[in-house]
C-alpha positions in Angstrom: 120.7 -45.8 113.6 119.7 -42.2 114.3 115.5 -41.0 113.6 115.5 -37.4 114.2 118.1 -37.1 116.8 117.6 -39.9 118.7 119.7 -43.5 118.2 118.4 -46.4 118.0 120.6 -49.6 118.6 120.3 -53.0 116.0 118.8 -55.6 117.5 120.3 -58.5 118.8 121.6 -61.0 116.5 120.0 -63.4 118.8 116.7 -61.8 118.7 116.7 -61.2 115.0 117.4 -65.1 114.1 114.7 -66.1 116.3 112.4 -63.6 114.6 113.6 -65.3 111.4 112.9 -68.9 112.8 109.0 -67.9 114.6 108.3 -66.1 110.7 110.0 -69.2 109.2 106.5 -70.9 110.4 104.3 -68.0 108.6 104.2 -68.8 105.0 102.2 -66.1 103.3 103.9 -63.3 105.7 105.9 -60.6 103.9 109.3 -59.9 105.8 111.1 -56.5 105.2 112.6 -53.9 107.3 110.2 -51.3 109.5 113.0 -48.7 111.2 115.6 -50.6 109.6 114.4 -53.5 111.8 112.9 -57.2 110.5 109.1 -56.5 110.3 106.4 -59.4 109.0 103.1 -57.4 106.8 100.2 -58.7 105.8 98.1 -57.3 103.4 100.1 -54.4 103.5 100.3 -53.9 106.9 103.0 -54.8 109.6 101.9 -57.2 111.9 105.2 -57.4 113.9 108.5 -57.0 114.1 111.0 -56.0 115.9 112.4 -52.6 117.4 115.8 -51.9 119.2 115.7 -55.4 121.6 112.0 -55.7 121.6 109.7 -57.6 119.5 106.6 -55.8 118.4 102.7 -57.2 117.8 99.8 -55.7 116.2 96.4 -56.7 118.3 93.0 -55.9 118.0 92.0 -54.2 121.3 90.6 -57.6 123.0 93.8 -59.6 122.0 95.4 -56.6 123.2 94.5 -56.1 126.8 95.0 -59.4 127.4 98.6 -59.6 126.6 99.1 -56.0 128.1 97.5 -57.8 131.2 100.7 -60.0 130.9 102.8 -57.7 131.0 103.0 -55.8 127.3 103.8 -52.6 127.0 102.4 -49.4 124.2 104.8 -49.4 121.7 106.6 -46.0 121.0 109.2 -46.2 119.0 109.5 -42.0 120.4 108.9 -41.5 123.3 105.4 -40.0 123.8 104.5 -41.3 120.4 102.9 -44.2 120.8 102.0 -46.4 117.7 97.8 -47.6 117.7 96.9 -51.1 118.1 100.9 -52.1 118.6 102.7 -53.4 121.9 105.5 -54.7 123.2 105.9 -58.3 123.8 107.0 -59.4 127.2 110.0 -61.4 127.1 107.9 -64.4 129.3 106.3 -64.6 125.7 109.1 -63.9 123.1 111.5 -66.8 125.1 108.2 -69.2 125.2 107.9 -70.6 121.1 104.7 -72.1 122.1 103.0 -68.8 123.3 104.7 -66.3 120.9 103.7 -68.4 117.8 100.3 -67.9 119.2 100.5 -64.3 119.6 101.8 -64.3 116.3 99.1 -65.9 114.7 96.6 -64.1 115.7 98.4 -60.7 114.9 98.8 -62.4 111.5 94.9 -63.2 111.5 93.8 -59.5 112.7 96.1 -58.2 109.5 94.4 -60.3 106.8 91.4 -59.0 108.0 92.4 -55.2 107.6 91.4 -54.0 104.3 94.2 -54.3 101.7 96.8 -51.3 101.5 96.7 -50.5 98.1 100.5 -50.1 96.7 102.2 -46.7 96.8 
């Protein structure tokens, strides 16, 4: 996959079925592609997906800081552009079901709260 000259590589088919199986447990989510990537949204917004080998979560700033303080990372899906309220999950969370369907939920939670996107 190629976004303005640089390449991005598909995630891992391992990876992307256990993104299907954690979003299996999310009901109401929406599941599309982001960057040609699986992404969940909720009301309108993507609350997390997954980018190259990395999976992707939308925090507000408390939630945030406390998983950077484990080890999550801005997400910039170019370097130097860094996408607001998203980081990357450790993989101590992403290979731990319990803790990343946590994560997940309350990514989920923050989105419903957003104001809806209305539709292009």
């Amino acid at each position: 996959m190629s976004s303005g000259g640089m390449t991005f590589h598909k995630a891992p088919p391992d990876l992307v079925e256990h993104f299907a199986e954690v979003m299996a447990n999310v009901p109401d989510a929406q599941l599309r592609k982001m960057f040609g990537y699986p992404a969940a949204f909720a009301n309108g917004y993507m609350f997390t997906g997954l980018h190259q080998d990395r999976w992707v979560i939308r925090l507000p700033d408390e939630a945030r800081s406390r998983l950077t303080a484990m080890g999550a990372t801005p997400f910039e899906p170019m370097p130097g552009r860094p996408m607001k309220e998203y980081v990357v999950v450790p993989d101590a969370v992403v290979t731990n079901p319990a803790k990343l369907r946590a994560w997940v939920d309350q990514a989920y939670a923050y989105a419903k709260k957003l104001p809806a996107k209305k539709a292009r």
